[in-house]
C-alpha positions in Angstrom: 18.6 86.7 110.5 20.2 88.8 107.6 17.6 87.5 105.5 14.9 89.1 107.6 16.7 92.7 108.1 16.7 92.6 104.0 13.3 91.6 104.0 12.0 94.2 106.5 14.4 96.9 104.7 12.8 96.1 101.3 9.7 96.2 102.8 10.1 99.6 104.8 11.2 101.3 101.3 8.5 99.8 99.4 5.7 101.2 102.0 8.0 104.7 101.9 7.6 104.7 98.2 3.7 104.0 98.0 3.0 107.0 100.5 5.3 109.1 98.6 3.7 108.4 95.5 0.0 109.0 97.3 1.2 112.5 98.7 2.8 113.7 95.0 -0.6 112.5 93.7 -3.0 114.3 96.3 -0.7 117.9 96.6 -0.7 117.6 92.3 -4.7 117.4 92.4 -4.9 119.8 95.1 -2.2 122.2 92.9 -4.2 121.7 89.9 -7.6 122.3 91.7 -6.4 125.6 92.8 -5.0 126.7 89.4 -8.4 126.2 88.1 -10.4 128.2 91.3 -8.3 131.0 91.5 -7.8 131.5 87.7 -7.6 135.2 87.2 -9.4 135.5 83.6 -12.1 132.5 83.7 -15.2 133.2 85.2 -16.5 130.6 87.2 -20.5 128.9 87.3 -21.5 126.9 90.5 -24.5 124.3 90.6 -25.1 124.8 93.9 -27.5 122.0 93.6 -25.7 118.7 92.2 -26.6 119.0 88.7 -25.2 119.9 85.3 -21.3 120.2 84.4 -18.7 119.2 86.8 -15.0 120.6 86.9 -15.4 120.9 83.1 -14.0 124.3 80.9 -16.0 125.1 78.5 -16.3 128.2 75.4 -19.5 129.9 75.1 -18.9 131.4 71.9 -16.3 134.0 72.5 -16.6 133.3 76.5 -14.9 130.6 78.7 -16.1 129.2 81.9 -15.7 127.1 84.5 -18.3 124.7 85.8 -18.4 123.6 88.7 -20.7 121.7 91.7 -17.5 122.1 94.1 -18.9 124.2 96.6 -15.3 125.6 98.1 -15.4 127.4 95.1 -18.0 129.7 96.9 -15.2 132.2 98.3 -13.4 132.4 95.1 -13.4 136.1 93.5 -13.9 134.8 90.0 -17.2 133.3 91.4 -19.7 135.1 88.8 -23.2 132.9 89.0 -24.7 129.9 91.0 -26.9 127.8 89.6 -30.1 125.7 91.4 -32.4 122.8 89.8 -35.7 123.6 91.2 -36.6 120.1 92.6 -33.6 120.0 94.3 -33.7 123.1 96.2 -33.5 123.0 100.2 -34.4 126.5 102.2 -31.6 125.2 104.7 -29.4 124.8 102.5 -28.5 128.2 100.6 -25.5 130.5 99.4 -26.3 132.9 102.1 -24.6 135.8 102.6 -26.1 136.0 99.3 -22.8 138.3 97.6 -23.7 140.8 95.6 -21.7 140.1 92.6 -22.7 136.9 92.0 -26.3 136.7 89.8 -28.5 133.3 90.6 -30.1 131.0 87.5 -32.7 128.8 87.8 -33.6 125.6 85.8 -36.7 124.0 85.9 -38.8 122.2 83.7 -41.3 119.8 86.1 -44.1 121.3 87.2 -45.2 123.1 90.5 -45.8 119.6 92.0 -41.9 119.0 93.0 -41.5 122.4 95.0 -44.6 124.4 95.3 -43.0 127.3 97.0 -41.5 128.4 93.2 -44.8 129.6 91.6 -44.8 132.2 94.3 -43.6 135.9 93.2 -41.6 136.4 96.2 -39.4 132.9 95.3 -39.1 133.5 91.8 -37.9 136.7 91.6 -34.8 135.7 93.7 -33.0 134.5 90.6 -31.5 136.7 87.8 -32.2 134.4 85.1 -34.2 130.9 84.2 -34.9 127.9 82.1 -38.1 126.8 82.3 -41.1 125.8 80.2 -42.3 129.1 79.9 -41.9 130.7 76.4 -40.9 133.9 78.1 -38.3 132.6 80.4 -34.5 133.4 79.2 -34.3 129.8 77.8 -37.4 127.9 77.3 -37.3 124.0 77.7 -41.0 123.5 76.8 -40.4 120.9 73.7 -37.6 119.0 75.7 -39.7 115.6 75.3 -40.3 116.0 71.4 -37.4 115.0 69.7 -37.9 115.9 66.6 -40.4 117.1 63.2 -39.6 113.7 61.8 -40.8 111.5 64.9 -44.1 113.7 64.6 -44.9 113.3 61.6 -43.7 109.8 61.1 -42.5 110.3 57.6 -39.0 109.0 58.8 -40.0 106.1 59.3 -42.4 105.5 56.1 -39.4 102.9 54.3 -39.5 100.6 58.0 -43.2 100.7 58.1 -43.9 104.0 60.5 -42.6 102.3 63.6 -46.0 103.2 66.0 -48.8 103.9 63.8 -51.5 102.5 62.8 -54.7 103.2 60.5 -57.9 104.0 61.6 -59.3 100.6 60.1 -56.8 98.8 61.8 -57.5 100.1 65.1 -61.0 99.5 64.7 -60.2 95.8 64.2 -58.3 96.0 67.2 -61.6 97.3 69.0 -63.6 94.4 67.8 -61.1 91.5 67.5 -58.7 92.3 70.7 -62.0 93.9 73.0 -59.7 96.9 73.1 -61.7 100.3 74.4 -61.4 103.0 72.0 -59.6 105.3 74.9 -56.3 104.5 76.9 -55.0 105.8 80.6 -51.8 105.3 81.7 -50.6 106.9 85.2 -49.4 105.8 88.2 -48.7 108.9 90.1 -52.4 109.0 91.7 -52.4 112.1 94.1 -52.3 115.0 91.7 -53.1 118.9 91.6 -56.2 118.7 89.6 -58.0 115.3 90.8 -57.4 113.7 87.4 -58.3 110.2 88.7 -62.0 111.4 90.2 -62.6 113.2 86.6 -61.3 109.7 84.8 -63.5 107.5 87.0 -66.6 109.8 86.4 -65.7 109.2 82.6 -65.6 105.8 82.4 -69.0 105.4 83.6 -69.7 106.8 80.0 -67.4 105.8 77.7 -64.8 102.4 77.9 -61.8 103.1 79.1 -58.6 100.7 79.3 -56.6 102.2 82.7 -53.1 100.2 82.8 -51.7 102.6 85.6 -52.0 102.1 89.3 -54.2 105.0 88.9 -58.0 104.0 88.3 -56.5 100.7 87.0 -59.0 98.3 85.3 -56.8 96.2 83.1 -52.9 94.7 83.1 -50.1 95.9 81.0 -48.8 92.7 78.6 -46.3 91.0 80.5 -43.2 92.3 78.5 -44.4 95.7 79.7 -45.7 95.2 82.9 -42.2 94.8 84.8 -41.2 98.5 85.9 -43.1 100.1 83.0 -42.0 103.8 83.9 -38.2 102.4 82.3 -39.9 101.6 78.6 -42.2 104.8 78.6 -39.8 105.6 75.4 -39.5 102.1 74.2 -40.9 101.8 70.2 -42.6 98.3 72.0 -44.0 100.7 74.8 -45.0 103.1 71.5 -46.6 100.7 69.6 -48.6 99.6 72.5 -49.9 103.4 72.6 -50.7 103.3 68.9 -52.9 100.6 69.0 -55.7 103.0 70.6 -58.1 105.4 68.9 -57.7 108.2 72.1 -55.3 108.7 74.9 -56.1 110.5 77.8 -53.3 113.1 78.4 -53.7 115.2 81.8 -50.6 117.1 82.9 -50.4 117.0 86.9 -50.7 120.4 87.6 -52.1 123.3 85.5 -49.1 125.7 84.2 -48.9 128.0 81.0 -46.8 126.6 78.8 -46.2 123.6 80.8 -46.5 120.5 78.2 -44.8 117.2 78.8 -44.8 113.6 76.8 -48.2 112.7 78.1 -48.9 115.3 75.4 -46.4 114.6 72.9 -46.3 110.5 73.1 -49.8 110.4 71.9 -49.5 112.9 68.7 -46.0 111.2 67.9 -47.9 107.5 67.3 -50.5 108.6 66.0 -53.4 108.4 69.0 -55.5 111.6 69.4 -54.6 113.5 72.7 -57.4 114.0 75.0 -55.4 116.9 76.7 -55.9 118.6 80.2 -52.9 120.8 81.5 -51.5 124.0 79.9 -53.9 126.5 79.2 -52.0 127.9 75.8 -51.1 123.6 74.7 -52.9 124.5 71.5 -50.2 127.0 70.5 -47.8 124.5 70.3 -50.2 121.9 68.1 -48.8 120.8 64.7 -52.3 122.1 63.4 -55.4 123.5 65.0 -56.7 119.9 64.6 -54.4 117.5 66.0 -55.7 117.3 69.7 -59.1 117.1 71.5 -59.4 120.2 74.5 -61.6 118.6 78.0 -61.4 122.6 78.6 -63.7 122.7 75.2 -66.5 120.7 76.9 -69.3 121.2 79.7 -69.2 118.1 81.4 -67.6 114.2 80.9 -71.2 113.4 79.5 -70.7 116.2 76.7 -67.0 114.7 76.1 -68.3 111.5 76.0 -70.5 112.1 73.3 -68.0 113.7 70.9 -65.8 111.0 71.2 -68.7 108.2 70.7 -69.2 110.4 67.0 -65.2 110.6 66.5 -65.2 106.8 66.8 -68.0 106.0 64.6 -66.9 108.4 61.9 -63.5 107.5 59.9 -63.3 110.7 57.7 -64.3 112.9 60.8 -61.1 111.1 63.3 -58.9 111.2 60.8 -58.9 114.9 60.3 -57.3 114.8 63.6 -54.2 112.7 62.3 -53.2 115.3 59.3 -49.7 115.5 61.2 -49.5 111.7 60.7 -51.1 110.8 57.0 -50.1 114.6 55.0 -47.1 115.4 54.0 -45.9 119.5 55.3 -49.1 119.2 57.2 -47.1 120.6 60.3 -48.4 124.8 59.9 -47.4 125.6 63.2 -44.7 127.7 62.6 -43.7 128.5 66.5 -43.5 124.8 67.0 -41.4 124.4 63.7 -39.1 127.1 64.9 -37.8 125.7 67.5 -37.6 122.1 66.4 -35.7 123.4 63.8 -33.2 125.3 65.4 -32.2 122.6 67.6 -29.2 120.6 66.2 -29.9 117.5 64.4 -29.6 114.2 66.0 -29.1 115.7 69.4 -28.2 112.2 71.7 -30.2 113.8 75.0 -32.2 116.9 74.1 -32.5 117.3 77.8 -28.7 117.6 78.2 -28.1 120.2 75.4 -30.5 122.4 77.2 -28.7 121.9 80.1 -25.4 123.5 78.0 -27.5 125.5 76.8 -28.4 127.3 79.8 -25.0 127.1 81.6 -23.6 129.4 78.3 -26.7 131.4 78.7 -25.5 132.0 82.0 -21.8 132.4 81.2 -22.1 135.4 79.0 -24.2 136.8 81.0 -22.3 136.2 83.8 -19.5 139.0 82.4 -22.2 142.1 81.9 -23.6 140.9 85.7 -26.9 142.6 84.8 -28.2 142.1 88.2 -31.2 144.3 87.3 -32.5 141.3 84.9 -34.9 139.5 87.0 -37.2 136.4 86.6 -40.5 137.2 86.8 -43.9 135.6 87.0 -44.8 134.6 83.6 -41.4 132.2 83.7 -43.4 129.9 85.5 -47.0 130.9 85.7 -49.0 128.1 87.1 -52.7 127.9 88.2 -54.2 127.5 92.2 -55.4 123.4 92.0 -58.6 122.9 91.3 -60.3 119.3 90.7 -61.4 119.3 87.0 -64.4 117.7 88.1 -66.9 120.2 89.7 -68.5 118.0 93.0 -67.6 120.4 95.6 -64.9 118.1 96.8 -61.8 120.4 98.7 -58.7 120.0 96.6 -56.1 119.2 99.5 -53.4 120.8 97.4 -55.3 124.3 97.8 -53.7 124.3 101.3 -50.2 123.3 100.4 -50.5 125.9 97.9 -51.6 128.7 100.2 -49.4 127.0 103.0 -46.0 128.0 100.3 -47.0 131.1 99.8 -46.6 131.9 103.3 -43.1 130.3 102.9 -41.8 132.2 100.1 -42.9 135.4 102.0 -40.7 133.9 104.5 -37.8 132.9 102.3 -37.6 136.0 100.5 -37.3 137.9 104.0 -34.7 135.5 105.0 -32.8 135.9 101.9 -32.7 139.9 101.6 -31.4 140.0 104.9 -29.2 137.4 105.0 -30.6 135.2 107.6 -29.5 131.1 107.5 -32.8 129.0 107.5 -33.8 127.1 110.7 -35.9 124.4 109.2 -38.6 123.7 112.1 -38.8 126.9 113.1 -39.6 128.1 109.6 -42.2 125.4 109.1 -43.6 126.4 112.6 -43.7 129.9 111.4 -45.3 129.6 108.3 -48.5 127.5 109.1 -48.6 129.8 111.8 -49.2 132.7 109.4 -51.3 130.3 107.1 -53.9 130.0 110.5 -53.8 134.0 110.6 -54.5 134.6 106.8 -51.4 136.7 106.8 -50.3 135.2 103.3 -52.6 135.9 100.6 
């Protein structure tokens, strides 16, 4: 019997110590937590959407700020910005009251196809400040997926044996001995803002074509590759397998100034020549003004078809187009040069340091609070869809398109005077003015 009282005793003090310990450890968290949210002297950054730094201090050259996602923070009087990621952006979901002291950012680098209602004027000029792959936004992230000079040239690489590339004799062995076509397609996302895939299918009535996607698809990726393919897009095996091809098709999924992305880059870096459809100004960022074949430059498929038939019979004349890859200082772009290199060397995730990037942007600013510096629409200037091939065919994204711009009327009303967003009735409301014309 005395055995037992000990036993529960021992056990009723071990239980009291556990909780004890818990509570010291939840009110020191909670203590610490508000030291850091009701700092006096730190100004404080919100992502309102998950994204970016979390509960990290951090010096912006001679600024410190606090990043945060923690969204009790929102009531805190050293609140001085909030941050969104574009895709992530809900209309029922916003920092409304919008407070006057506080300035909005915006950091996007997909394109229009994620959240159509940004390329409207009324959206975009809602946020004080952006990152986006415009040249004239505050930070521009158009080059995030070239990581560096040396990967485009390939002159890093000359003592392994240039990783990716190829000659032009070798691939044309490859055409013969492997019944490789002398252009490549790769996509799998199929329902795009330009009708890529009816433009693709038109051209492979002319010219052979090797389409590994789900898109168009006419052939199978080697097994090694074919297993969740999107997870090795920057693989040196998935690289090599580009490089064995003379052309590459490269067509962005929506049409966007400034808007370039890898199916651009992947192509020039191994040594393939871009067939390019997408940004309107791409050629500005070329390594040269010969390094990348234009669809905009031609009539029809049938008169691309034809040029590329020459290219491929003519060594001298496609290998003018791989200067970047067989010429040393043959890069005489100096915009693109620039910016490579300013970046630091060896960055680990370029993606990430523009990420910092734009949170410091945003914390020096933060301190001035120019709330009179507004994006505008040339930080993300993107086209109405079209189809890139002319057959009369309605582009269904047209609709969407017009569709959002009734709903950035809608959200910028909402937002000015402070009104939360009912979601259905907001859709109800906007397709209702998209049946009256009431948007354009």
């Amino acid at each position: 019997m005395i055995k037992k009282i000990k036993f529960s005793v021992l056990f009723l003090l071990t239980l009291f110590l556990f909780f004890t310990i818990i509570l010291f450890q939840i009110n020191f968290t909670s203590f610490q937590h508000k030291k850091v949210t009701t700092s006096s002297d730190v100004p404080i950054i919100l992502w309102w959407t998950p994204f970016g730094s979390d509960e990290e201090f951090r010096n912006c050259g001679n600024v410190k700020c606090f990043f945060t996602n923690n969204r009790s923070v929102i009531t805190d009087s050293q609140l001085k910005a909030i941050l969104f990621y574009g895709s992530n952006i809900k209309l029922n979901d916003l920092p409304l009251p919008r407070q006057v002291n506080v300035i909005w950012g915006l950091f996007h680098e997909e394109s229009p196809r994620n959240n159509l209602i940004l390329v409207h004027k009324e959206v975009i000029q809602l946020f004080n400040y952006s990152s986006t792959f415009s040249r004239f936004s505050d930070l521009p992230i158009n080059l995030v997926d070239l990581p560096n000079e040396d990967e485009l040239t390939g002159f890093f690489f000359l003592f392994k044996g240039n990783k990716y590339f190829l000659s032009t004799m070798e691939k044309s062995q490859l055409i013969k001995q492997k019944k490789l076509a002398p252009v490549l397609f790769i996509q799998s996302n199929c329902d795009t803002m330009n009708g890529r895939d009816l433009y693709v299918s038109q051209l492979m009535k002319l010219i052979s074509i090797d389409s590994y996607g789900t898109c168009v698809n006419n052939k199978h990726l080697p097994k090694q590759l074919k297993e969740n393919y999107l997870s090795h897009l920057d693989s040196d095996e998935f690289r090599k397998f580009v490089g064995q091809y003379k052309f590459t098709l490269a067509i962005e999924n929506a049409v966007c100034e400034d808007y370039i992305t890898e199916k651009l880059w992947r192509p020039l870096i191994v040594g393939s020549v871009p067939i390019y459809y997408g940004s309107p100004s791409f050629k500005d960022w070329l390594p040269n003004n010969n390094s990348a074949i234009s669809i905009n430059d031609f009539e029809d498929p049938k008169k691309l078809t034809e040029y590329l038939k020459e290219l491929t019979n003519d060594d001298v004349q496609y290998n003018s187009f791989l200067k970047h890859k067989l010429l040393k200082d043959s890069i005489t772009n100096n915009r693109l040069l620039d910016i490579l290199q300013k970046r630091p060397n060896n960055l680990f995730n370029i993606f990430d340091y523009y990420v910092k990037e734009f949170e410091c942007l945003i914390c020096r600013n933060s301190i001035s609070q120019n709330f009179r510096h507004k994006v505008i629409k040339k930080h993300y200037n993107c086209s109405k869809p079209k189809n890139m091939y002319k057959n009369g065919r309605k582009n269904q994204w047209t609709d969407m398109w017009e569709i959002e711009s009734c709903a950035a009327k809608l959200l910028y009303q909402s937002v000015i005077h402070n009104k939360t967003i009912e979601i259905d009735k907001f859709n109800k409301e906007k397709l209702k003015m998209f049946k009256n014309n009431e948007c354009n």
